[in-house]
NUFITI-254282 format. One line per 8 residues: number of its first residue (from 1); for each residue x, z, y of C-alpha. Coordinates in steps of 0.2 Angstrom, whole numbers, plus 5000, padded with zeros to 4 digits. Layout:
REM residues N
NUM = X Z Y  ...
This chain:
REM residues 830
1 = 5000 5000 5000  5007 4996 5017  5003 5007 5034  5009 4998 5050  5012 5011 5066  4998 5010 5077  5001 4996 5089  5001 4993 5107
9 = 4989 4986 5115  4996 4969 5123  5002 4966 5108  5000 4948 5103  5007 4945 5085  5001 4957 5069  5013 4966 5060  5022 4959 5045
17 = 5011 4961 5029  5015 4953 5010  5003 4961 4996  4999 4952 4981  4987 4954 4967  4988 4941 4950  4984 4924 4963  4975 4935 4977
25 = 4986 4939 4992  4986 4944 5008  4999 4940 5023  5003 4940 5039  5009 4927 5051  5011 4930 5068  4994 4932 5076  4988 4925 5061
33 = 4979 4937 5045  4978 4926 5029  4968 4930 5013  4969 4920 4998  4960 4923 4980  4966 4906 4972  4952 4896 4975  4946 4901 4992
41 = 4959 4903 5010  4953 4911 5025  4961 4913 5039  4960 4924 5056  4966 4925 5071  4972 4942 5080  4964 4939 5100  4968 4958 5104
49 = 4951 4960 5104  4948 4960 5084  4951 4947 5071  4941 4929 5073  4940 4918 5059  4947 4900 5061  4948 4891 5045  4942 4891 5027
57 = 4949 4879 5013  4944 4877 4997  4960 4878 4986  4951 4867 4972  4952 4851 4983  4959 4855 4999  4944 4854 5010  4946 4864 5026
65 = 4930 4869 5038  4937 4874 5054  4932 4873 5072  4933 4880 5091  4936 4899 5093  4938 4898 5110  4928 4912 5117  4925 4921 5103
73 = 4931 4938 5101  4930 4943 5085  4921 4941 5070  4909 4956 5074  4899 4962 5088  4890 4976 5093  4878 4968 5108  4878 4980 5124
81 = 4894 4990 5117  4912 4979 5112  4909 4964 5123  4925 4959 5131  4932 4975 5127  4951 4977 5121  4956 4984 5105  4971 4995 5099
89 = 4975 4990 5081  4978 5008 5072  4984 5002 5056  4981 4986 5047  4985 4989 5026  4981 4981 5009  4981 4989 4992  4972 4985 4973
97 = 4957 4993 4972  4942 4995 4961  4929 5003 4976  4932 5020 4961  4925 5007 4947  4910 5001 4955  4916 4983 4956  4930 4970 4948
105 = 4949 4973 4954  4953 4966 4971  4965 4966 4986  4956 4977 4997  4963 4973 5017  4957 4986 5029  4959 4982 5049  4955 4999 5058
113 = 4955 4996 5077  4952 5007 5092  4940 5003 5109  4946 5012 5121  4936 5008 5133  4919 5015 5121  4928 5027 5111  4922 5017 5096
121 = 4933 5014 5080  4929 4999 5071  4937 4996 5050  4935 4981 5046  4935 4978 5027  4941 4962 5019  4939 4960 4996  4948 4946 4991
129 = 4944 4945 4970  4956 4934 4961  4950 4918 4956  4933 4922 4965  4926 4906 4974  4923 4917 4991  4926 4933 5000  4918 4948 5004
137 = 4920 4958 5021  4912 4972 5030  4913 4981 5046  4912 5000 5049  4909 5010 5066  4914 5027 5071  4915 5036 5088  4906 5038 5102
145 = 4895 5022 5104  4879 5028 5107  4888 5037 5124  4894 5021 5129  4878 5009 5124  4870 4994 5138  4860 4985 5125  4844 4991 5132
153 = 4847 4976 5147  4850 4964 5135  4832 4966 5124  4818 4956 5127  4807 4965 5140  4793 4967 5127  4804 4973 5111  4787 4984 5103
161 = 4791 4997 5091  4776 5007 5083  4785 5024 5076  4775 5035 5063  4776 5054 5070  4763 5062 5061  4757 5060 5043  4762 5045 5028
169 = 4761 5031 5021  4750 5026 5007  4745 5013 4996  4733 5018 4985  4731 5011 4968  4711 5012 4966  4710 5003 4984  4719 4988 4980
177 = 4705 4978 4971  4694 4981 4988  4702 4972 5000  4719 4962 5007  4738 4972 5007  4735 4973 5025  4719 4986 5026  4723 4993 5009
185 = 4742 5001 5017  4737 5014 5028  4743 5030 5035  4734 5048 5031  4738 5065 5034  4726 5082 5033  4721 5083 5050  4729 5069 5061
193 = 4740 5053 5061  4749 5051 5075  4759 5035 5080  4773 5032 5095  4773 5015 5102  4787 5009 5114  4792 4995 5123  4779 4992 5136
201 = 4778 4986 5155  4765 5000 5165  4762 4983 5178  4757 4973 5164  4737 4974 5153  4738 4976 5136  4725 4979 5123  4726 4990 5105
209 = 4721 4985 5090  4718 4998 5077  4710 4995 5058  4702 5006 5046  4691 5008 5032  4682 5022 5022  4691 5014 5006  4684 5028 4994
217 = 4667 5032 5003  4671 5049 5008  4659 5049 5023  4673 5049 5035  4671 5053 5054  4685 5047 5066  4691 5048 5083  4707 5040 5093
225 = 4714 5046 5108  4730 5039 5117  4742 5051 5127  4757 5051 5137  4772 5055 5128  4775 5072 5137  4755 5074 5129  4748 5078 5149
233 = 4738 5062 5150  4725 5062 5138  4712 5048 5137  4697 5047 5125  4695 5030 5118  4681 5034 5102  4673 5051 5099  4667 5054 5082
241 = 4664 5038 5077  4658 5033 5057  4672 5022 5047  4662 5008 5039  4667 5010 5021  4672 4990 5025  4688 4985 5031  4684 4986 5053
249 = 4696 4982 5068  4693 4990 5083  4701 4985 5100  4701 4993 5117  4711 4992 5133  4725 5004 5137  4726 5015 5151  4739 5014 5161
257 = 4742 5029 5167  4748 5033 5148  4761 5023 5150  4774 5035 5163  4788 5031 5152  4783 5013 5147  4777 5021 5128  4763 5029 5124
265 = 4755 5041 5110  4740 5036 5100  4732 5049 5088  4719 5046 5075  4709 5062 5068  4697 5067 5057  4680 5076 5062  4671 5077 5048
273 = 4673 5070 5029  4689 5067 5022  4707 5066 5028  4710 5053 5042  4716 5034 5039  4722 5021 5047  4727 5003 5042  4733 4995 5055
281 = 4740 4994 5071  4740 4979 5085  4749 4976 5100  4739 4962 5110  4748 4958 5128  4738 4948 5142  4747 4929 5145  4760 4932 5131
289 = 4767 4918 5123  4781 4927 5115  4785 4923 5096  4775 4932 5081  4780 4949 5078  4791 4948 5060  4778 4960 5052  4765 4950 5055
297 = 4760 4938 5039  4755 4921 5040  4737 4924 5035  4734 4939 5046  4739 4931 5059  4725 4917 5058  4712 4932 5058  4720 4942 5073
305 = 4723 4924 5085  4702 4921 5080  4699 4939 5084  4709 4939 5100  4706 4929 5117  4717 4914 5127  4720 4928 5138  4730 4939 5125
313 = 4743 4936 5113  4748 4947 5098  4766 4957 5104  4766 4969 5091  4761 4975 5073  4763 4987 5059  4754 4989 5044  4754 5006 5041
321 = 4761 5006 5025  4776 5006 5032  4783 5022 5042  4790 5010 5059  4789 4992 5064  4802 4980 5067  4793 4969 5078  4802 4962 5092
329 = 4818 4969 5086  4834 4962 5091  4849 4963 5079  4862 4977 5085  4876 4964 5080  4885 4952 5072  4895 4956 5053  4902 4940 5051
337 = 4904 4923 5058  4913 4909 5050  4917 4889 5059  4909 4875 5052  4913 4856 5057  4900 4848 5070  4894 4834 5059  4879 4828 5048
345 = 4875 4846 5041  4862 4850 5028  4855 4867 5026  4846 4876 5014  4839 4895 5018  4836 4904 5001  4827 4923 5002  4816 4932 4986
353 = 4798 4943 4990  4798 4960 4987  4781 4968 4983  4779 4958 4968  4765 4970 4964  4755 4957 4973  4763 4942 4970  4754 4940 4954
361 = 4746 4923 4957  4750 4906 4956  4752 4906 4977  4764 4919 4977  4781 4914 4974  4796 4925 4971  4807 4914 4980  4806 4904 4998
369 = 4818 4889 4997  4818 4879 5013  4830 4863 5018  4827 4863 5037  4839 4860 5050  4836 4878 5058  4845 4887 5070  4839 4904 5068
377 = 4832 4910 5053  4826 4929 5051  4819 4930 5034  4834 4921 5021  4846 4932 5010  4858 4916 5008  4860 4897 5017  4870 4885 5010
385 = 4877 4871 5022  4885 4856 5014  4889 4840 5018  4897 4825 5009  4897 4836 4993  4908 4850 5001  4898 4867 5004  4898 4883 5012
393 = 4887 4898 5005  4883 4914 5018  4875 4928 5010  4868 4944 5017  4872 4959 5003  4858 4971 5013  4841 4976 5008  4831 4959 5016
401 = 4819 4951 5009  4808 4936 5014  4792 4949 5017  4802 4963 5022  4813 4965 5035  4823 4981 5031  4833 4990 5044  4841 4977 5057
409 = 4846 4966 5043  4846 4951 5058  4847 4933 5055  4856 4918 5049  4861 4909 5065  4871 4892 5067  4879 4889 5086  4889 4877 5091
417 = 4905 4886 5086  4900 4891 5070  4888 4904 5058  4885 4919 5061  4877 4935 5050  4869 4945 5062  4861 4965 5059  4874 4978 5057
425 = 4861 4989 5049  4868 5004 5060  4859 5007 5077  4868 5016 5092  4858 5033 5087  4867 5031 5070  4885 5033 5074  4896 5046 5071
433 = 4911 5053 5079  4919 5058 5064  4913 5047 5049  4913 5029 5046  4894 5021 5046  4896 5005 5035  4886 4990 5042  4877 4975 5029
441 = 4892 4965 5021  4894 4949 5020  4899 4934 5008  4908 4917 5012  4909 4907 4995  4915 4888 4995  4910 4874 4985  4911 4856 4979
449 = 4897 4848 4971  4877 4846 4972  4866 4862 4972  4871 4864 4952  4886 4867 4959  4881 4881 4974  4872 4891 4961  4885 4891 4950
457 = 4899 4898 4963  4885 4911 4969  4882 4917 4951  4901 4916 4949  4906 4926 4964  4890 4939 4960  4896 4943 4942  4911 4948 4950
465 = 4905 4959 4965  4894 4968 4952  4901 4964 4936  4893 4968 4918  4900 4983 4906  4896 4977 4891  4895 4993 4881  4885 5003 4897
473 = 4875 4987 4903  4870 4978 4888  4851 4986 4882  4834 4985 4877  4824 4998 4886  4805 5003 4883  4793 5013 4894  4781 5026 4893
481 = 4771 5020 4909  4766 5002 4905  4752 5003 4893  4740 5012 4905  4741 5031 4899  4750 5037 4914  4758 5053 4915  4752 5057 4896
489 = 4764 5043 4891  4777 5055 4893  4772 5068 4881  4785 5075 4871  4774 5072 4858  4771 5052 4862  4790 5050 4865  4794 5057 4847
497 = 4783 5042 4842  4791 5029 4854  4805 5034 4848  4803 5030 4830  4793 5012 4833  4809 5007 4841  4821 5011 4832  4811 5002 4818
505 = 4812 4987 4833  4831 4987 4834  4826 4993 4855  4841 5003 4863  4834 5014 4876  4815 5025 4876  4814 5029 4896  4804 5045 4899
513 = 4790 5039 4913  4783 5050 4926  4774 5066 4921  4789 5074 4911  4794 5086 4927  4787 5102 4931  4776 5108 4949  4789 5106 4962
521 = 4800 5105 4952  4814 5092 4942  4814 5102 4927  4805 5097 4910  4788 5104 4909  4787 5120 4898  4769 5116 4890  4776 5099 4886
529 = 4794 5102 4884  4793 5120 4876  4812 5118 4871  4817 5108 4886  4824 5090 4878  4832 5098 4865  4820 5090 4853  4818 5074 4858
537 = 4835 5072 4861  4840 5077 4844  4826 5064 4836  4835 5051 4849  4850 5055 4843  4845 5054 4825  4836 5039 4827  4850 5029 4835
545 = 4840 5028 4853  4845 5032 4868  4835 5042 4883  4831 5034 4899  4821 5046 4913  4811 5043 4929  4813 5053 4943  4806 5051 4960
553 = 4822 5044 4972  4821 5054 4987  4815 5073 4981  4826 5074 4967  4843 5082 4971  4860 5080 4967  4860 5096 4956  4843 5090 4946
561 = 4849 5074 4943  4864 5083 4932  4856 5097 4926  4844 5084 4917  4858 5074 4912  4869 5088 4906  4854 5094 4895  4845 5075 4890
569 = 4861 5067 4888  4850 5051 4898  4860 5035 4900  4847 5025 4912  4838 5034 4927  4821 5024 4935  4822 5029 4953  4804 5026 4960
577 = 4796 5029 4977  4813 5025 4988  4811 5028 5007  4825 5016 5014  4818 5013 5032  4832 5021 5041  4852 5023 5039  4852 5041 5036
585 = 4840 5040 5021  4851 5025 5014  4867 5032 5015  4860 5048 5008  4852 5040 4993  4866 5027 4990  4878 5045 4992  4867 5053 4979
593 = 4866 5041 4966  4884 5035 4968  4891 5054 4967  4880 5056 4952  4888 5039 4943  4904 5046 4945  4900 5062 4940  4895 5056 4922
601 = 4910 5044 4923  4901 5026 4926  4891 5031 4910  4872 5032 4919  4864 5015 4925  4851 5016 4938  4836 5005 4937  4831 5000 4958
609 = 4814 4993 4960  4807 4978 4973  4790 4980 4966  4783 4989 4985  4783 4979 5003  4794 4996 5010  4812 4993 5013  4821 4997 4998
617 = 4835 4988 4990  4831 4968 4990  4840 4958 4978  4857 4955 4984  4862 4975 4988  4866 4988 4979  4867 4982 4960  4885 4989 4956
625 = 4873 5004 4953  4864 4998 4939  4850 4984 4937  4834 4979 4947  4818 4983 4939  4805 4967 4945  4788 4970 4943  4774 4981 4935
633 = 4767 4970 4924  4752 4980 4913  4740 4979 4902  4722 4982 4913  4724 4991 4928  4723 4987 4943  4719 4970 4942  4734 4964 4952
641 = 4748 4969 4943  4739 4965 4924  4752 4954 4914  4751 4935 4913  4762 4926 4905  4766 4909 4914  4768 4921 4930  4780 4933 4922
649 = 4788 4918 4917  4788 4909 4933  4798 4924 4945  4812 4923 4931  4815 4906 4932  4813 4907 4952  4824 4924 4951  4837 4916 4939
657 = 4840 4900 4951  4851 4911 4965  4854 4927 4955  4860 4931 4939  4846 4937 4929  4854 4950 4918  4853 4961 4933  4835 4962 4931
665 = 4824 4971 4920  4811 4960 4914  4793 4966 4908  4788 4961 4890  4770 4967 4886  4758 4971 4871  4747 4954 4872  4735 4961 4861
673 = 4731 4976 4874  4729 4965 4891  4714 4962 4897  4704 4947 4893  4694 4943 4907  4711 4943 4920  4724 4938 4909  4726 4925 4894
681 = 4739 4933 4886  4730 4937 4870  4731 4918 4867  4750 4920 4864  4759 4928 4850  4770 4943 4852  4782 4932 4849  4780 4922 4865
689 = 4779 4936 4874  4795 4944 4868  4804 4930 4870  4799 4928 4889  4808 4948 4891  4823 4942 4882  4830 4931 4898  4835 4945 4911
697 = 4839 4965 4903  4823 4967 4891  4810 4980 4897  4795 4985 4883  4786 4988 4899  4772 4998 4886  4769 5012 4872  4776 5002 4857
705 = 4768 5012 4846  4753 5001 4849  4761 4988 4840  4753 4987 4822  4762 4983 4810  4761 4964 4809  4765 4965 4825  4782 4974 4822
713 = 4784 4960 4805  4784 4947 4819  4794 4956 4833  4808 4963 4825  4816 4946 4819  4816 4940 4836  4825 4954 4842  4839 4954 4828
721 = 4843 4935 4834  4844 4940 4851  4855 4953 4847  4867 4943 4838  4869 4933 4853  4866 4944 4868  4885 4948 4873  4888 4929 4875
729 = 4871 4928 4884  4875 4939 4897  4893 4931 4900  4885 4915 4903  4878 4907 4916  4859 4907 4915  4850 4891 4924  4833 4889 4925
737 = 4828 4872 4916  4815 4860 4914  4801 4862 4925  4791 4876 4934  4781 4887 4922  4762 4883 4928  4754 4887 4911  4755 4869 4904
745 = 4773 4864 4908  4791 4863 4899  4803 4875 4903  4818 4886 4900  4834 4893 4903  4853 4887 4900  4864 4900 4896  4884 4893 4899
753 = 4899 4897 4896  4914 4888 4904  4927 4884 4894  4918 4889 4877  4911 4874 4866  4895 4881 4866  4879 4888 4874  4862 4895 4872
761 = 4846 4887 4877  4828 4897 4878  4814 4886 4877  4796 4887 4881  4782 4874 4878  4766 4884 4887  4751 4888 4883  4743 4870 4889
769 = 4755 4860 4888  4750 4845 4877  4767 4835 4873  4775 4839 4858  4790 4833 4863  4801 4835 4881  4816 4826 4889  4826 4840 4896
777 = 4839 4841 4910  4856 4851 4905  4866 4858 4916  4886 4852 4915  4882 4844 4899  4881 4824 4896  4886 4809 4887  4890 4821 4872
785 = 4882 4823 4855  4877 4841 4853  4872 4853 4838  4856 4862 4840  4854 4877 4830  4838 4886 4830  4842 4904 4829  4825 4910 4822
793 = 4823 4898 4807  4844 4894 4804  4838 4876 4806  4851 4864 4814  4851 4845 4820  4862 4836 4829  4857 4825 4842  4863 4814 4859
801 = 4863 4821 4878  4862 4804 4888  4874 4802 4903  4861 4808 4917  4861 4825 4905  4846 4824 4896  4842 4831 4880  4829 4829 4869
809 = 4817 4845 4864  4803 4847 4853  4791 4863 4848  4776 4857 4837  4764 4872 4844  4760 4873 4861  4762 4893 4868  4778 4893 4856
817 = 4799 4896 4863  4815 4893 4852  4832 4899 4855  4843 4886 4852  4864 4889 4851  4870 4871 4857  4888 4866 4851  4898 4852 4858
825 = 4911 4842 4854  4923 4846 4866  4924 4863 4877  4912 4864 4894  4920 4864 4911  4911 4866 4927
């Protein structure tokens, strides 16, 4: 590790640096920081105000994106606090590191500059992976920032935030078959819910929009009343008015004389019936033409812009299920910002849904693809940029996703000197004077080819940043939730059953859903547990299972967490229910779990979740923890969430096109026990459904006891085949293939592995699909003969790929898959 003397400040040329790691390296030349993993170079330029990138080549075939970096002062910037402003550089070092075991070995390069002038510390943190096709950096604050913060000047006049001060946030299960997300969120407390609203002009009119509903017929009274923030000027707006036990929106005009410090207070309370709701809120502002707020959804927007006037536009909105708005939010900042050449650029914006809990229909889409010459994008994950064949990838690694847009994780935006990666995630409020606040990272991966070619280098680059343990990572996992039993599911009782039916299944891990835990309290139930988990850890143990447990994210502690794994002996946690809408609660989690992980020596896994529209974890963030469970996909109830097959199928071939799917927990279920009148799954076998699971990590998302004993006759050779396979499946490269699952098409998934002479391929011919027979587009595979060899029957035949890459499938019987090994003459190559 090398430590440089601080340096001074007119200082023009960095200090000598030579660190090398296997082809990754890191030197210094003159002004000049240069980081190489092998296949990727990137270059930076010291301007004594922080490090600016000006060039990027792709070692594979030379190709160099560079540009202007004239008036640029660094990559980074925190808007209203470093512009313009000097740096000292405090020590500039490099050293092999793993991040403690959380990720693959690297060169990790740290920058750590001074700004005098704001007493602010920024780190800047560069991972430069051997062989990886890109680079990973990410920027830190510390000091006195918030002292020193403009930015207010710099916001648009009309920035609205809507904060919840009294009460939460609820989604209530029963409500959800009543009526649209938007009215069935809502915020409730015992006596009153109480919002803070910001942002406002007191010389311009607005009106306030405010929707609710008596979802479970309670009789419910209301009143709302808005109030300075100090609480002396109080205005009545409705007195004991009844909540129609139908979705209502109510608007009224605010008072002005409210607004002494351009916010105002508006409460909601209950006078008689039960505890006080609200659904929404809505900001309308007379003659605005400003842009929709980010929260606001396509379709609630049509019905708020009939329900409003021309005089009054929509400003500001929050649906209540969340705890603040981001309308109108600037991003604090800029993470990264790379050059790019100035000519015939194509772009392709790429971000994932979260709240798949309603994206259970054929119009919801797990993914939002768009090729569009934008310049601002707010809602993307990822943009590729190519041109002649040569491309660029920018990914966020923050909690964003399309519907959700987290804490200030910003926008993807192209200028005439470059791209930038805006949202540091770390508000003025956040720093600290004596700890480092880490801002989102961000990832600039390279690449030649067509957008084969960009998924491949984003799965590459992926598998490396959060890379696969065989012997911790590879499992099959069932649940006591999913069959519809709630919290009886977790009966010692019902788990000593589980337990048995899967070890008869050949399934690895039985995960002990909510319901287990005591009162207030993380401890196993006594009337339940009367032995603690002595028992059913000994009958795992006996069985050859392991013990997965659910906990709740935020109330559990550090202390519980061990106590229950010191005594259960638990390998995989389900942590449900997370409250990331703010730094502190993410750095506290993240700090939770991460100390726990080391504290069992990288031996738990934790299964994150995306199935709620709150800001939790996203797709691209936070993985090196464990794997992402999808979606709640169950037998009956609530309607929304009951398991269909071509859907379940459909977000895994969306989700495995940009990500790699073995980081994702996907829901197999009992077709025998869905319900019939929603769901057509009892017109597949068990079979089908398995085989659907098998693509990402495996999740019995049911009580597999259910299964009767035919069912398990069917099931368990399907299992054994994929575990004979599964350790080259999840060092391959899965593709999806074929075409989108809609119930009646062709479809599948290419599992590759470069340099091997062989591959896996699962295949699907739906439901209602009426050709027996399909020609099938491979991925890096043509003009060959291959060997197919059905891994469920030991049948083999060898046939031609054609020299576009097609292949030639058949399945007799519609609603059937196969998993085929695929052998080739020679070995594969990207």
């Amino acid at each position: 590790m090398w430590l440089i003397p601080k340096l001074g400040i007119c200082q023009s040329h960095l200090p000598d640096l030579h660190y090398r790691y296997q082809t990754a390296s890191a030197t210094t030349e003159e002004d000049q920081l240069i980081v190489k993993t092998g296949e990727v170079t990137r270059v930076w330029k010291w301007t004594g105000r922080g490090l600016v990138t000006k060039q990027l080549s792709n070692g594979d075939n030379g190709n160099v994106w560079e540009g202007t970096t004239t008036g640029m002062d660094a990559d980074w910037a925190y808007v209203g606090l470093l512009e313009g402003k000097k740096a000292e550089l405090v020590q500039l070092t490099a050293k092999k590191s793993t991040d403690e075991g959380f990720t693959k070995t690297h060169i990790e390069v740290m920058a750590e500059m001074y700004y005098p002038e704001v007493e602010t510390f920024i780190k800047y943190e560069i991972w430069s992976y051997p062989g990886a096709p890109g680079i990973r950096t990410q920027v830190f604050f510390k000091g006195k920032g918030e002292k020193h913060y403009t930015g207010k000047s710099s916001m648009s006049s009309n920035e609205i935030s809507i904060d919840l001060k009294h009460g939460k946030n609820t989604k209530p299960y029963a409500a959800q078959s009543k009526a649209e997300l938007w009215f069935v969120n809502h915020a409730t407390a015992k006596d009153f819910v109480e919002y803070h609203v910001k942002g406002f002009d007191s010389n311009r009119d607005y009106r306030i929009g405010v929707s609710w509903w008596d979802w479970d017929k309670q009789g419910r009274r209301q009143s709302i009343k808005v109030s300075s923030v100090d609480g002396e000027k109080q205005v009545e707006i409705f007195s004991d008015r009844a909540v129609s036990d139908h979705p209502e929106l109510l608007f009224f005009e605010l008072p002005k004389e409210v607004l002494i410090d351009g916010t105002f207070r508006l409460n909601v309370s209950e006078t008689t019936g039960a505890a006080p709701v609200v659904s929404e809120i809505i900001v309308l502002e007379e003659g605005s033409t400003e842009a929709t707020p980010k929260a606001l959804g396509a379709a609630r927007k049509v019905q708020l812009d009939s329900a409003s006037t021309d005089r009054y536009g929509v400003i500001g909105y929050i649906d209540c299920g969340a705890s603040e708005s981001t309308d109108g939010f600037i991003a604090t900042g800029r993470v990264d910002r790379i050059p790019l050449r100035t000519g015939d650029l194509s772009k392709t914006f790429i971000g994932y849904y979260n709240d798949t809990q309603h994206r259970n229909k054929q119009g919801t889409p797990l993914i939002k693809e768009l090729s569009e010459d934008q310049e601002t994008n707010n809602w993307a994950s990822m943009v590729l940029v190519n041109e002649a064949s040569e491309g660029v990838i920018m990914v966020k690694e923050s909690h964003k996703c399309v519907n959700q847009y987290g804490v200030d994780t910003g926008e993807l935006i192209f200028r005439d000197n470059g791209l930038e990666n805006t949202g540091t995630g770390v508000y003025p409020k956040d720093m600290m004077e004596d700890q480092y606040q880490p801002a989102w990272a961000s990832w600039v991966i390279l690449y030649s080819g067509d957008n084969t070619d960009a998924q491949t280098a984003v799965k590459e680059f992926d598998k490396i940043r959060y890379p696969l343990d065989p012997d911790r990572d590879i499992y099959m996992q069932a649940n006591t939730w999913g069959s519809g039993n709630g919290k009886d599911g977790a009966r010692q009782e019902n788990v000593l059953k589980e337990i048995a039916t899967q070890a008869a299944l050949g399934i690895d891990v039985q995960q002990i859903d909510d319901g287990w835990q005591q009162k207030g309290s993380w401890e196993p139930r006594d009337d339940w547990y009367p032995e603690g988990w002595e028992i059913v850890r000994k009958k795992a143990k006996q069985e050859g299972v392991d013990l997965g447990l659910w906990a709740a994210a935020m109330p559990i502690d550090i202390e519980e967490l061990k106590m229950n794994y010191n005594k259960g002996g638990f390998v995989s946690y389900k942590l449900d229910f997370a409250n990331l809408s703010n730094r502190t609660n993410i750095n506290n989690l993240i700090g939770k779990i991460r100390e726990f992980v080391l504290y069992t020596d990288h031996q738990v896994r934790v299964n994150w979740d995306v199935t709620e529209n709150a800001p939790r974890f996203g797709y691209y963030w936070a993985r090196e923890y464990g794997s992402v469970y999808l979606a709640n996909r169950k037998p009956d109830q609530p309607e929304n969430v009951v398991y269909i097959p071509y859907l379940v199928l459909r977000d895994i071939w969306h989700l495995a096109k940009y990500t790699n799917i073995h980081k994702f927990q996907t829901s197999i279920q009992n077709v025998d026990r869905v319900n019939r009148g929603v769901s057509d799954a009892y017109l597949h076998d068990q079979a089908y459904a398995v085989g659907i699971g098998l693509v990402g990590t495996p999740l019995f998302f049911q009580e597999t006891h259910f299964y009767s004993s035919e069912d398990i006759a069917t099931i368990k050779p399907v299992l054994k085949a994929y575990k004979d396979i599964r350790r080259e499946w999840y060092e391959s490269y899965v593709f999806p293939i074929g075409e989108e699952p809609d119930n009646k098409s062709w479809t599948g998934f290419q599992g590759f592995l470069p340099g091997e002479d062989h591959g896996y391929l699962f295949i699907y011919r739906e439901r209602l699909n009426e050709k027996p027979s399909f020609s099938l587009q491979l991925k890096y595979i043509k003009n060959t003969t291959v060997r197919l060899v059905d891994l469920l029957t030991g049948q083999s035949r060898t046939v031609d790929v054609d020299s576009q890459g097609k292949l030639e499938v058949m399945i007799e019987r519609a609603g059937s898959f196969k998993m085929i090994r695929i052998e080739y003459d020679n070995k594969s190559k990207w």
